[in-house]
Every structure is written in C-alpha cells, then in structure tokens.
C-alpha positions, 0 to 999 in steps of 0.5 A: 617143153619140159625136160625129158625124163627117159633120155632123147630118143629112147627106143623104148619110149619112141616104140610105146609112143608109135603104138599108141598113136596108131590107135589113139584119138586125140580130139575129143572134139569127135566122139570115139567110143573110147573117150566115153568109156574112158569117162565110164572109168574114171566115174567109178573112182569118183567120189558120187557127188562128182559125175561129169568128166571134162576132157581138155586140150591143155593145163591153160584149158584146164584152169580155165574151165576150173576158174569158169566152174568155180566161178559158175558155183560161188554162191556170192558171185565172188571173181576172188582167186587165191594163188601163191607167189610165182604161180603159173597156170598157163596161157589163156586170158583167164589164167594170166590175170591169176599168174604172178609171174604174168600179171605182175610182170612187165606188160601185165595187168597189175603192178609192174 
C-alpha cells in the first residue's frame, strides 16, 4: 500500500470513509443506477469525440484495457508500446511485458 497522507486512523477520514461505504456500490459487475449516472457526468466533461466510460477494478486493469484499446485502433496492427525507464503499470500479463522494472528483471521476459 501507499503511504497515507492524512495520518493512521484519522477520525475524520475513517467517519468520510464509513459514510460513503454504506451507500456505495463498488462492483460495477452489477449495474446500480449510480454507475450509469456517474458515466452521465463524466460525458459531459468529455471532448464529444469520446463517448464511452469504462469502469475498472485497478491501475493494472486500466492499463490493460488502454493497451487493449490501443491495440484494437492501431491502423497498422502495431503491438509497439513506448514506456520510459523504470516504468511500472501494474500487474497483469499485459502490463508486465511494458514494465521495465519487470520485464527486464530477473525472471522477466527480456534481458536479464
């Protein structure tokens, strides 16, 4: 985990954190009318050329589904991923082998 920013067991944040879990559906798995108006909202901040919401799980499960998408619109079926140095983008197969710190590593699929 990262490192807390508002200190261990602020009550403040444990009584904001309490609340909102008791009326908070975390699966999106199952439609709840406030995923769908969430997705409602966010398009009308979008540039119009965007038009579809995904909700995910994760960072790994975002960059995978990005990747995917990615890949999906290359016009030249390119599977090429710039990355910087160092990178790390999560934890799924997808997102490893465009990791440094992974790939390259002891283990991975590259130079080791």
């Amino acid at each position: 985990n990262n490192v807390n920013h508002v200190g261990h067991q602020n009550p403040k944040v444990a009584d904001a954190v309490a609340k909102q879990v008791r009326i908070l559906n975390s699966n999106t798995r199952y439609l709840h009318p406030n995923v769908a108006l969430l997705a409602k909202r966010l398009l009308r901040t979008f540039p119009e050329k965007l038009s579809v919401v995904f909700f995910v799980n994760s960072g790994s499960e975002a960059n995978d589904l990005a990747i995917r998408l990615a890949r999906a619109h290359s016009k030249h079926g390119s599977k090429d991923v710039i990355t910087v140095e160092r990178a790390y983008h999560g934890h799924t197969q997808n997102v490893i082998q465009i990791s440094p710190y992974k790939f390259l590593g002891k283990g991975g699929g590259g130079k080791s």
